[in-house]
PDB file of the backbone (N, CA, C, O) and the ligand in Angstrom, with CONECT records:
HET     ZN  A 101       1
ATOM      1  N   UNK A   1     -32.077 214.558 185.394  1.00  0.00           N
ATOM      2  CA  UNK A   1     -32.584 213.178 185.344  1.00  0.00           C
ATOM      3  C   UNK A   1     -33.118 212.878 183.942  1.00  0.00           C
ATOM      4  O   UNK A   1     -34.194 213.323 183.544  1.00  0.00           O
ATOM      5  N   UNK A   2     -32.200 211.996 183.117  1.00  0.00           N
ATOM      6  CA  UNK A   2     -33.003 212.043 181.841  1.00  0.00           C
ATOM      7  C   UNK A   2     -34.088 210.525 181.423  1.00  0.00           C
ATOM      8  O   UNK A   2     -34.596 210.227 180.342  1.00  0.00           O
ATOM      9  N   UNK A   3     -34.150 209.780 182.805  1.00  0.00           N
ATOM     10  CA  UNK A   3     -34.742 208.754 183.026  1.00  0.00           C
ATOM     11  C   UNK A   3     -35.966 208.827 182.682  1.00  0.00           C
ATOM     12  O   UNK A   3     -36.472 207.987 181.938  1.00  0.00           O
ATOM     13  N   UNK A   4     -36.736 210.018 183.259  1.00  0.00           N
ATOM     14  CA  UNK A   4     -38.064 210.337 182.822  1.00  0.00           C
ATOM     15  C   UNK A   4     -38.240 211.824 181.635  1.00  0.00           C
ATOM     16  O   UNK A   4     -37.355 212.582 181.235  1.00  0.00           O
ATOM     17  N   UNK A   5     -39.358 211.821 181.402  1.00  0.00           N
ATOM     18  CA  UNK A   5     -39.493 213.421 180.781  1.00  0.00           C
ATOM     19  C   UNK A   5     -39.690 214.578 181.395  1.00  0.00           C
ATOM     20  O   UNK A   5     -40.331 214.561 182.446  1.00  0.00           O
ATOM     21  N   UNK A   6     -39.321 215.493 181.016  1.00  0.00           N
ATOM     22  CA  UNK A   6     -39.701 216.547 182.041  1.00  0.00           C
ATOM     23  C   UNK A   6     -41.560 217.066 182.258  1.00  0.00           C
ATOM     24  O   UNK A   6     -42.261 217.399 183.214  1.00  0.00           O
ATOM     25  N   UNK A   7     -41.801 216.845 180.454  1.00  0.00           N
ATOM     26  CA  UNK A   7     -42.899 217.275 180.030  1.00  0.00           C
ATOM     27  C   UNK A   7     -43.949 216.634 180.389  1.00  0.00           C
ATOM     28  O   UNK A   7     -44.969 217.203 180.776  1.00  0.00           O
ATOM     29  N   UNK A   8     -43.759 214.837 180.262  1.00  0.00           N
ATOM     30  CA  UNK A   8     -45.157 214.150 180.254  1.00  0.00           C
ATOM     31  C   UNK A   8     -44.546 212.642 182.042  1.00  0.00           C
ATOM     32  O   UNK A   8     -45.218 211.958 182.814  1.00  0.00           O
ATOM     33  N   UNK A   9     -43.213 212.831 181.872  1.00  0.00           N
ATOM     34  CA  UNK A   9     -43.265 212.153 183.456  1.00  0.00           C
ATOM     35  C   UNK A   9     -43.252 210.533 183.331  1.00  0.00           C
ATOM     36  O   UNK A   9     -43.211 209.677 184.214  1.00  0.00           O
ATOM     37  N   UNK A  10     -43.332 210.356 181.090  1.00  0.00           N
ATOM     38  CA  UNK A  10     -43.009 208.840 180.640  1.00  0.00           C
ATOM     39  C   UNK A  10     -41.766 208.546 181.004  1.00  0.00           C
ATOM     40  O   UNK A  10     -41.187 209.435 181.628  1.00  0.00           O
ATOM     41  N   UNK A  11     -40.950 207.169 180.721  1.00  0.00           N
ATOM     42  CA  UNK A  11     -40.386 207.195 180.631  1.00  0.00           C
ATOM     43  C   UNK A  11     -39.283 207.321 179.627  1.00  0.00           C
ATOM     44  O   UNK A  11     -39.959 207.494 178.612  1.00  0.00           O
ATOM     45  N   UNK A  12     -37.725 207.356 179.135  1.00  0.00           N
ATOM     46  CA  UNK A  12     -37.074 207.713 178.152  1.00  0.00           C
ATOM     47  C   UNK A  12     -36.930 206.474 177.685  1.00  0.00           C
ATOM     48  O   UNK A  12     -37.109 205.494 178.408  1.00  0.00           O
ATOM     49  N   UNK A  13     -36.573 206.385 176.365  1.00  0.00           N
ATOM     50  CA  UNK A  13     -35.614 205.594 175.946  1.00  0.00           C
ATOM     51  C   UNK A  13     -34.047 205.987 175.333  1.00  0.00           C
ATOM     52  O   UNK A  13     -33.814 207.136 174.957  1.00  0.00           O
ATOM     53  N   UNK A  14     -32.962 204.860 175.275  1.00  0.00           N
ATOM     54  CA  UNK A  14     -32.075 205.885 174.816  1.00  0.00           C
ATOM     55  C   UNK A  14     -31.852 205.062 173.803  1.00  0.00           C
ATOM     56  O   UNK A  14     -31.754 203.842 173.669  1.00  0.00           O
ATOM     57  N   UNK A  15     -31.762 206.521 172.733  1.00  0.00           N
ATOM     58  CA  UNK A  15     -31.604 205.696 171.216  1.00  0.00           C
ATOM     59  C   UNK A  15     -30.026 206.324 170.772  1.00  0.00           C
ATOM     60  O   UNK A  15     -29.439 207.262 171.311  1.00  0.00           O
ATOM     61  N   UNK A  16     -29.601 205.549 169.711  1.00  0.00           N
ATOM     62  CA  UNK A  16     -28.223 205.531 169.066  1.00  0.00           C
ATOM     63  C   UNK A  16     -28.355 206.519 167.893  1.00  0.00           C
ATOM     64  O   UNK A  16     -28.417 205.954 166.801  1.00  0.00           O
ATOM     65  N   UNK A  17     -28.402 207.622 167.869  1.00  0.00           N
ATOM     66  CA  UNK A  17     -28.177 208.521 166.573  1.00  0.00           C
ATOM     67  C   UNK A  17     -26.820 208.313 166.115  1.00  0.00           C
ATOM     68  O   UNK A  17     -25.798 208.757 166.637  1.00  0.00           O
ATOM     69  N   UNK A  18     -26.932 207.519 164.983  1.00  0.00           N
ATOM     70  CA  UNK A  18     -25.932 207.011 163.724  1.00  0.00           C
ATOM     71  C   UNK A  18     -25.255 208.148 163.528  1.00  0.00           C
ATOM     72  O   UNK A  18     -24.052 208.373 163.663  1.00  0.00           O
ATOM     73  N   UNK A  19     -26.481 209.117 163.066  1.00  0.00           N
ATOM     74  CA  UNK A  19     -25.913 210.453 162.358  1.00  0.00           C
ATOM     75  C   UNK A  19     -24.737 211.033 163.227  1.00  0.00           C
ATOM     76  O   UNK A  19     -23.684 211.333 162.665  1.00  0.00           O
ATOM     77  N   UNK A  20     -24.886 211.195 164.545  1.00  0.00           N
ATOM     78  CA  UNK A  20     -24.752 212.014 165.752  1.00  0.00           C
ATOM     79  C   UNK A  20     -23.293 211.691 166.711  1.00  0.00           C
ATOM     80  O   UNK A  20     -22.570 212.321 167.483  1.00  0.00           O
ATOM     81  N   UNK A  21     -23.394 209.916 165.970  1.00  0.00           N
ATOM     82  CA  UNK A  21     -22.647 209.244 167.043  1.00  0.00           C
ATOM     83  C   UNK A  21     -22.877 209.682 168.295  1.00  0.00           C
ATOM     84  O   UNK A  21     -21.952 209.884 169.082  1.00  0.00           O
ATOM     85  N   UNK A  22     -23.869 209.828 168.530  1.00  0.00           N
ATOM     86  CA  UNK A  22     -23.968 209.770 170.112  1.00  0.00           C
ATOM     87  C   UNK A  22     -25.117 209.323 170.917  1.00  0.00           C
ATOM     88  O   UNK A  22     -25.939 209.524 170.023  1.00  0.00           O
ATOM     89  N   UNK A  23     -25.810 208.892 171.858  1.00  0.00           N
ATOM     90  CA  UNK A  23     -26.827 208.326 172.280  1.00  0.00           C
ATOM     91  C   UNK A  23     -27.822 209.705 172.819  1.00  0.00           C
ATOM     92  O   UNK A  23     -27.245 210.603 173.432  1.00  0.00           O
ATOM     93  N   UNK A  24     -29.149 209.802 172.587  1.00  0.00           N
ATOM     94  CA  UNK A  24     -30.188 210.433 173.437  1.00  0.00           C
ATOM     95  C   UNK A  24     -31.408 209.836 173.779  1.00  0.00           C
ATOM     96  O   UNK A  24     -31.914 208.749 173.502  1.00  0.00           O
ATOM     97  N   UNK A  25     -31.730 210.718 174.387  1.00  0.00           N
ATOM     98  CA  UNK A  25     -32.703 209.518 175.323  1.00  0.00           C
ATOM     99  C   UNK A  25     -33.943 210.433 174.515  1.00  0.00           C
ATOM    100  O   UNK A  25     -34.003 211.621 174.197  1.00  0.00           O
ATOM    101  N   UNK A  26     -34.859 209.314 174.353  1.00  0.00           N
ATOM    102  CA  UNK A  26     -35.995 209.814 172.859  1.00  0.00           C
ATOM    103  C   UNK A  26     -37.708 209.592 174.405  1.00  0.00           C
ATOM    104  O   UNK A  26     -38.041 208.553 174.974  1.00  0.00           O
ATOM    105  N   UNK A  27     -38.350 211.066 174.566  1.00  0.00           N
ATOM    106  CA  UNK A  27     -39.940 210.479 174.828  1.00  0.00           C
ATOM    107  C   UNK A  27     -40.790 210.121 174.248  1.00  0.00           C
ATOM    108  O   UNK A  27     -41.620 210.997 174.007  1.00  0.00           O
ATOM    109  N   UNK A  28     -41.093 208.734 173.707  1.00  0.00           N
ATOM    110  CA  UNK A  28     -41.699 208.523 172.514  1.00  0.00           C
ATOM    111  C   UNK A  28     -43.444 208.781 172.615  1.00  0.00           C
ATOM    112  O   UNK A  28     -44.307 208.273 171.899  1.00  0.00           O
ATOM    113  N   UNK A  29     -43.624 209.772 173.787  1.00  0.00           N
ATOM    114  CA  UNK A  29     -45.028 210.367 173.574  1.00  0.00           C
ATOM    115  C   UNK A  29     -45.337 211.550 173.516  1.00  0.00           C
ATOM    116  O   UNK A  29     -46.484 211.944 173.304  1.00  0.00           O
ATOM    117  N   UNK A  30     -43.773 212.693 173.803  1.00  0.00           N
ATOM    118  CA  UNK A  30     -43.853 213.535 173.628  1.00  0.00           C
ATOM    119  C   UNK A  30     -42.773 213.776 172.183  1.00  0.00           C
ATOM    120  O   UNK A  30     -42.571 214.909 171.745  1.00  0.00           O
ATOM    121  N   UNK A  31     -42.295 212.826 171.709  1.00  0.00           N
ATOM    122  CA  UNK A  31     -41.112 212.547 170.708  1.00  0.00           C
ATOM    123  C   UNK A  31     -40.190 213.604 170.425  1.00  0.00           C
ATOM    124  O   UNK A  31     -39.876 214.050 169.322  1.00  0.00           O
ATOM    125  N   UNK A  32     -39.680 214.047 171.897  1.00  0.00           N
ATOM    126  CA  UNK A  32     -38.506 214.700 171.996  1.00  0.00           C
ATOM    127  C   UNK A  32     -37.326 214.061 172.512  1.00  0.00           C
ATOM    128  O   UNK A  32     -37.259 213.182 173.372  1.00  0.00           O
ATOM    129  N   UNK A  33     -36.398 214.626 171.865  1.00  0.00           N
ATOM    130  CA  UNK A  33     -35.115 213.993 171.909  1.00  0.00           C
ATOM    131  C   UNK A  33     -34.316 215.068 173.426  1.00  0.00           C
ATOM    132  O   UNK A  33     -34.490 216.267 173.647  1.00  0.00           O
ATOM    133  N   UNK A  34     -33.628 214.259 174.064  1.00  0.00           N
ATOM    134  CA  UNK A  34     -32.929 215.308 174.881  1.00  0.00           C
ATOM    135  C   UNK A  34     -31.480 214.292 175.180  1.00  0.00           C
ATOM    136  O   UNK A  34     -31.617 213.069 175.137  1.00  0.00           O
ATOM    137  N   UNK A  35     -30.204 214.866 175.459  1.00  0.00           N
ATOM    138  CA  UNK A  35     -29.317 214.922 175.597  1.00  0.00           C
ATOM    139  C   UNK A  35     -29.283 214.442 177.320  1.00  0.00           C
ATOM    140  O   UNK A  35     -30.150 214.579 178.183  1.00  0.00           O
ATOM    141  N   UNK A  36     -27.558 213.683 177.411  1.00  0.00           N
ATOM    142  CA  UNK A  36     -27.819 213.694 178.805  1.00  0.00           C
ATOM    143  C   UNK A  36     -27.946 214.884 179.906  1.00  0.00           C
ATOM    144  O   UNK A  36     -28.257 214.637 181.071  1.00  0.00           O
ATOM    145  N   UNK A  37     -27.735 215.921 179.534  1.00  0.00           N
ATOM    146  CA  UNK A  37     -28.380 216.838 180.502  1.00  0.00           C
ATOM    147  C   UNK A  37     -29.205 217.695 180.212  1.00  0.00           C
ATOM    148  O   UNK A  37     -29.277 218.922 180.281  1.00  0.00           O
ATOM    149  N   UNK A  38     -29.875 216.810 179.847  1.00  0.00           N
ATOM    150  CA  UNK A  38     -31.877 217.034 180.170  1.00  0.00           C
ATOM    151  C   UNK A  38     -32.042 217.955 179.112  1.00  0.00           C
ATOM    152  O   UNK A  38     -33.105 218.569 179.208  1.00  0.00           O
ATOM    153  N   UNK A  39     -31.372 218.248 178.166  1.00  0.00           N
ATOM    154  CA  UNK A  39     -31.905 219.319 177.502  1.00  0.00           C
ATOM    155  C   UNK A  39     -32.400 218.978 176.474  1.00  0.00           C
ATOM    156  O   UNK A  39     -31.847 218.455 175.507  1.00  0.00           O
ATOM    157  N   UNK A  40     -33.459 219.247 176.617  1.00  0.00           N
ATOM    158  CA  UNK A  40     -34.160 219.218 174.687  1.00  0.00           C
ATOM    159  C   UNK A  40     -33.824 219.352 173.341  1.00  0.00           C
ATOM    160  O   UNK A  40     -34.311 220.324 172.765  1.00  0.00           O
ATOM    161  N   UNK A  41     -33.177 218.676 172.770  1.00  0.00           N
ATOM    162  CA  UNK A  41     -32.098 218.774 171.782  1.00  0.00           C
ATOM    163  C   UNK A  41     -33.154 219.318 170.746  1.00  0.00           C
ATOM    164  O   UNK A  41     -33.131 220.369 170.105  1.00  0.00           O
ATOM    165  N   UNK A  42     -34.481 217.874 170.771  1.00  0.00           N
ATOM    166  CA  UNK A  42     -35.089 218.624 169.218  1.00  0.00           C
ATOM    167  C   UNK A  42     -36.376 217.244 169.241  1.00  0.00           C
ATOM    168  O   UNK A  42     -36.424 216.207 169.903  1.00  0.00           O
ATOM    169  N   UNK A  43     -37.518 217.960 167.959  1.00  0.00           N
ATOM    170  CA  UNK A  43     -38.309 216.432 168.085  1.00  0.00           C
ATOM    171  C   UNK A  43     -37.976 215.841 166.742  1.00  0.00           C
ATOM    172  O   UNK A  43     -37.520 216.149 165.641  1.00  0.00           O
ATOM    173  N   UNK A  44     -38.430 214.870 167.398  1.00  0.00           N
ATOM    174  CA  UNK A  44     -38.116 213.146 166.612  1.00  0.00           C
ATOM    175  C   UNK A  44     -38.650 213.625 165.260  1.00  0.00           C
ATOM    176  O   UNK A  44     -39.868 213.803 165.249  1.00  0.00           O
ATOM    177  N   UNK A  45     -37.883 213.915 163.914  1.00  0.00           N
ATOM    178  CA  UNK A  45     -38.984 214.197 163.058  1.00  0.00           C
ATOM    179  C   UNK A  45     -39.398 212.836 162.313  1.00  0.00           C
ATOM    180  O   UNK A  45     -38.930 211.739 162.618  1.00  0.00           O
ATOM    181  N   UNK A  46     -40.316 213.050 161.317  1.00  0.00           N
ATOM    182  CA  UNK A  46     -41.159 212.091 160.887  1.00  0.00           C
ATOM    183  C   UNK A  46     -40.380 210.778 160.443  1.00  0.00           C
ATOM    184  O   UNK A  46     -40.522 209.578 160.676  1.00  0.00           O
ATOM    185  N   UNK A  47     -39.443 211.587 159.660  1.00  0.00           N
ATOM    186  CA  UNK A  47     -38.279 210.857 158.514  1.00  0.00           C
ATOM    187  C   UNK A  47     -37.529 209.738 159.722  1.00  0.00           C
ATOM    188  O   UNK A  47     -37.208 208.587 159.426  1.00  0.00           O
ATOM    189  N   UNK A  48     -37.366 210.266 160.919  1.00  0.00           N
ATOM    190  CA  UNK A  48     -36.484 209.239 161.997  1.00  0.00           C
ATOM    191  C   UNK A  48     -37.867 208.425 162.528  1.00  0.00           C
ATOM    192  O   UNK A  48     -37.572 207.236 162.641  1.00  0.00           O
ATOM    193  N   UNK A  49     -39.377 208.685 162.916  1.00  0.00           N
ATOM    194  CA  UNK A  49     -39.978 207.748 162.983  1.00  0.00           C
ATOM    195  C   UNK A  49     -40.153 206.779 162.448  1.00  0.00           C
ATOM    196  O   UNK A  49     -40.096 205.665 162.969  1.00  0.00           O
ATOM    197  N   UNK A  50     -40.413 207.040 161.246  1.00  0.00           N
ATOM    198  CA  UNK A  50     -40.981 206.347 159.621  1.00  0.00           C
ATOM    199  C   UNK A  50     -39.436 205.303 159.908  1.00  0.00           C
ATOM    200  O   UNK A  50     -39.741 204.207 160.380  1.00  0.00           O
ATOM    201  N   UNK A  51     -38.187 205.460 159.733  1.00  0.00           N
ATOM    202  CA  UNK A  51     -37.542 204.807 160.045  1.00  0.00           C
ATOM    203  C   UNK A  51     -36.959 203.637 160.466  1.00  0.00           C
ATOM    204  O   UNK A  51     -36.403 202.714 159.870  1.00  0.00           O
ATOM    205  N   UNK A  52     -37.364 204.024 162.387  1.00  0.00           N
ATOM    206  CA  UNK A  52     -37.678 203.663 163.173  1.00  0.00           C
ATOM    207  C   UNK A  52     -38.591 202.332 163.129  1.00  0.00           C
ATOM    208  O   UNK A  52     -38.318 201.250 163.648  1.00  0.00           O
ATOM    209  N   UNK A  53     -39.729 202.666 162.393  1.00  0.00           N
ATOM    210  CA  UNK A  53     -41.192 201.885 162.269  1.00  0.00           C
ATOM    211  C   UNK A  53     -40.630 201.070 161.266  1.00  0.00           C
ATOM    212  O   UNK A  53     -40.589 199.858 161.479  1.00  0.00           O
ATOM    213  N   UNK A  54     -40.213 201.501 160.269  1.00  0.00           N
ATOM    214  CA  UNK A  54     -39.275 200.130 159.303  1.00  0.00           C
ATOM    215  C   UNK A  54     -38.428 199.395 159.619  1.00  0.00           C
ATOM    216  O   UNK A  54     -38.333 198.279 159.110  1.00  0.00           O
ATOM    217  N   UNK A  55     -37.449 199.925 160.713  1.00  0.00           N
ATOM    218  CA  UNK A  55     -36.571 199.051 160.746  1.00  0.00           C
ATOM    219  C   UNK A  55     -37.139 197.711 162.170  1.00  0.00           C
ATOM    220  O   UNK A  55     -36.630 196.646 162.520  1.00  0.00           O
ATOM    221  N   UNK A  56     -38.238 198.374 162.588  1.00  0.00           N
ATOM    222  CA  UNK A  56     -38.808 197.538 163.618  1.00  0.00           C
ATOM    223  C   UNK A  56     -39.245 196.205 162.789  1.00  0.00           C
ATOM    224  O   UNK A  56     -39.008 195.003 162.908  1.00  0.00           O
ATOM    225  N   UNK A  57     -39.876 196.878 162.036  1.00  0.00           N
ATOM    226  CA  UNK A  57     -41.140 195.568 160.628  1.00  0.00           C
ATOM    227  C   UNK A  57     -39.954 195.156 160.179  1.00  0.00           C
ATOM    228  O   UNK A  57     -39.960 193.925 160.194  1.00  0.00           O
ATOM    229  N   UNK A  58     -38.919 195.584 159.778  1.00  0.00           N
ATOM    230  CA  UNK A  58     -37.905 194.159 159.402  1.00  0.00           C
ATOM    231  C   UNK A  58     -37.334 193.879 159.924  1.00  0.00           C
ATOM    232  O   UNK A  58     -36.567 193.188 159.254  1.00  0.00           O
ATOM    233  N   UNK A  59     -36.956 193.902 161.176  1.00  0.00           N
ATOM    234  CA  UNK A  59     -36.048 193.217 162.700  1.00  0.00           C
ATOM    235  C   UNK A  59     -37.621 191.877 162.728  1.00  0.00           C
ATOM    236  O   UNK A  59     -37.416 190.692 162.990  1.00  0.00           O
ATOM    237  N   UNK A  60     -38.929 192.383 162.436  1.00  0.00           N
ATOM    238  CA  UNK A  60     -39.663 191.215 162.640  1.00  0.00           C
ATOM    239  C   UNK A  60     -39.792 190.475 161.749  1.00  0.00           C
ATOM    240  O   UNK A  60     -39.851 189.249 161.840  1.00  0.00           O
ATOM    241  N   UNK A  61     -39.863 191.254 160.576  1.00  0.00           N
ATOM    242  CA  UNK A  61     -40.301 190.069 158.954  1.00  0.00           C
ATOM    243  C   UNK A  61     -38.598 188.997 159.423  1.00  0.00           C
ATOM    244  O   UNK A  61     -38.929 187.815 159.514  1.00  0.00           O
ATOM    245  N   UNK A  62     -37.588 189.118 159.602  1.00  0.00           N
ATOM    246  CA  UNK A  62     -36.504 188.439 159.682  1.00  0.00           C
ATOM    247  C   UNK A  62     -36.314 187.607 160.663  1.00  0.00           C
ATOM    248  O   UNK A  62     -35.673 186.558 160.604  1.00  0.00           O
ATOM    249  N   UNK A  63     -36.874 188.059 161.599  1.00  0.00           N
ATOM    250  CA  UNK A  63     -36.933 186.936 163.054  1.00  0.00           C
ATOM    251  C   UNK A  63     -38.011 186.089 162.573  1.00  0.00           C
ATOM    252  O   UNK A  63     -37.862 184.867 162.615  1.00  0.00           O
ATOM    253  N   UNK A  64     -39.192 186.655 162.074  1.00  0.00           N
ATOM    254  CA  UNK A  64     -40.426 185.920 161.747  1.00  0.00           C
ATOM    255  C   UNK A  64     -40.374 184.768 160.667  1.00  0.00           C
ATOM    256  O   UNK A  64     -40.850 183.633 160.641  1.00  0.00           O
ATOM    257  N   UNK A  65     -39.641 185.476 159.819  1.00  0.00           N
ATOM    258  CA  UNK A  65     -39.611 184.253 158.033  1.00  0.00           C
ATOM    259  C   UNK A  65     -38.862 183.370 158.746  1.00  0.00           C
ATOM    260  O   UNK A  65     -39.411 183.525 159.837  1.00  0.00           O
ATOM    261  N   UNK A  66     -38.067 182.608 158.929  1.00  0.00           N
ATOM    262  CA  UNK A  66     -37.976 180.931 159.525  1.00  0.00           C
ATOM    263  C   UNK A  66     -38.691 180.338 159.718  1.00  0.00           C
ATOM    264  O   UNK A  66     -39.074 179.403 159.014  1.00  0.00           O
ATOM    265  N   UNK A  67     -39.322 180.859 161.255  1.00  0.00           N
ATOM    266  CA  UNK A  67     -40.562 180.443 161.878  1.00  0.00           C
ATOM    267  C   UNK A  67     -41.653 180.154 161.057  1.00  0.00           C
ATOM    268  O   UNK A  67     -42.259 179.084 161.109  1.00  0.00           O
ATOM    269  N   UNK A  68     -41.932 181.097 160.280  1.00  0.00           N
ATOM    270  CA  UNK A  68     -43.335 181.261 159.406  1.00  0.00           C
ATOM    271  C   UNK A  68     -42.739 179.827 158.156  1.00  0.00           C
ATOM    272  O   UNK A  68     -43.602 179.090 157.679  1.00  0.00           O
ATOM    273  N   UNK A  69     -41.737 179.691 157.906  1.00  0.00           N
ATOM    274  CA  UNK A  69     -41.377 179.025 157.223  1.00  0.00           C
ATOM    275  C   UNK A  69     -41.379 177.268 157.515  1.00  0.00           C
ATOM    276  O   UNK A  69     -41.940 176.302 156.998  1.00  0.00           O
ATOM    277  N   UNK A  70     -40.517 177.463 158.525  1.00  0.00           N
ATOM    278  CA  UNK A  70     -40.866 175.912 159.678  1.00  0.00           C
ATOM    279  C   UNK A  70     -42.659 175.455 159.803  1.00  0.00           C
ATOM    280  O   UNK A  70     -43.040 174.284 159.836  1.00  0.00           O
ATOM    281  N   UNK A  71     -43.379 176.400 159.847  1.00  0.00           N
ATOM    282  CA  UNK A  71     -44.561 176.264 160.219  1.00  0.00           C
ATOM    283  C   UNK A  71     -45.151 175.682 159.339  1.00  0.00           C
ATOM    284  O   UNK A  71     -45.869 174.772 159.753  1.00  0.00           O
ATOM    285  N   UNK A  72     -45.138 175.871 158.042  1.00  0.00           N
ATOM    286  CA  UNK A  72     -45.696 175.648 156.096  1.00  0.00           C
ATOM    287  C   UNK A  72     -45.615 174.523 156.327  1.00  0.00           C
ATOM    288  O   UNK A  72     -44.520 174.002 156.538  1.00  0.00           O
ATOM    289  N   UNK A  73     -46.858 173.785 156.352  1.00  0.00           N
ATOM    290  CA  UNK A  73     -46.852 172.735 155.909  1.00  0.00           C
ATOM    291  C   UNK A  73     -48.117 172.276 154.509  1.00  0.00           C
ATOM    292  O   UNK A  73     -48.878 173.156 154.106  1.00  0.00           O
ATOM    293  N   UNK A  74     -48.157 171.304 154.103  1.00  0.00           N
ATOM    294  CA  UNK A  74     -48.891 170.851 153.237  1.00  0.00           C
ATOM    295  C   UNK A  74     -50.539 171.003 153.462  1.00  0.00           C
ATOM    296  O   UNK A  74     -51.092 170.546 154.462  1.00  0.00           O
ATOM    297  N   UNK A  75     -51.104 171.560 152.618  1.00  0.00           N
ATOM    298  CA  UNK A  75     -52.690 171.598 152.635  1.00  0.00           C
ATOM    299  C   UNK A  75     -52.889 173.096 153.915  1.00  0.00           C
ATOM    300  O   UNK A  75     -53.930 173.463 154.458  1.00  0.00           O
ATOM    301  N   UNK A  76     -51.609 173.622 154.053  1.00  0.00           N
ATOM    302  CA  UNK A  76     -52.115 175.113 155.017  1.00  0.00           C
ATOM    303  C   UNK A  76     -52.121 175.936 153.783  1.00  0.00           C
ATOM    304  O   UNK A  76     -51.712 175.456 152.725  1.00  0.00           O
ATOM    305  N   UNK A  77     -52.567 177.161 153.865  1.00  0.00           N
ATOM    306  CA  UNK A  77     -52.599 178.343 153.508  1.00  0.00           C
ATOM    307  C   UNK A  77     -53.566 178.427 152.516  1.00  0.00           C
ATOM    308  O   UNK A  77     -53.806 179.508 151.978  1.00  0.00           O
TER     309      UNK A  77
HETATM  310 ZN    ZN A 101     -42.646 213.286 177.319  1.00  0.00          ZN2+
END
């Protein structure tokens, strides 16, 4: 069952390793990676968090700048 963790009982997510071409399902509180059959491939190291955390902040700075932009008006900021 790679729905949950074995370790902490969160649930998975399944992420797209580029590198890997292949999908694993990531516990992002125990930040182990496991394969679909359940096995613990490896943990998330820093370099794929750090990543991760960037590519989140610019999936938002990019959805966000329009909006933030539409919003500007005269005599704000
Ligand atoms: Zn876990």
């Amino acid at each position: 069952m790679t729905l949950f963790c074995k370790q902490c009982s969160s649930r998975r997510l399944p992420k797209y390793i580029e590198a890997e071409k292949t999908t694993l399902w990531l516990c992002e509180k125990c930040k182990n990676f496991t394969d679909i059959n359940d096995l613990v491939i490896r943990k998330q190291t820093d370099e794929e968090r750090e990543t991760a955390k960037r590519k989140e902040k610019e999936f938002e700075e990019s959805t966000n700048f329009p909006k933030a932009k539409l919003n500007r008006r005269k005599g704000v900021n």
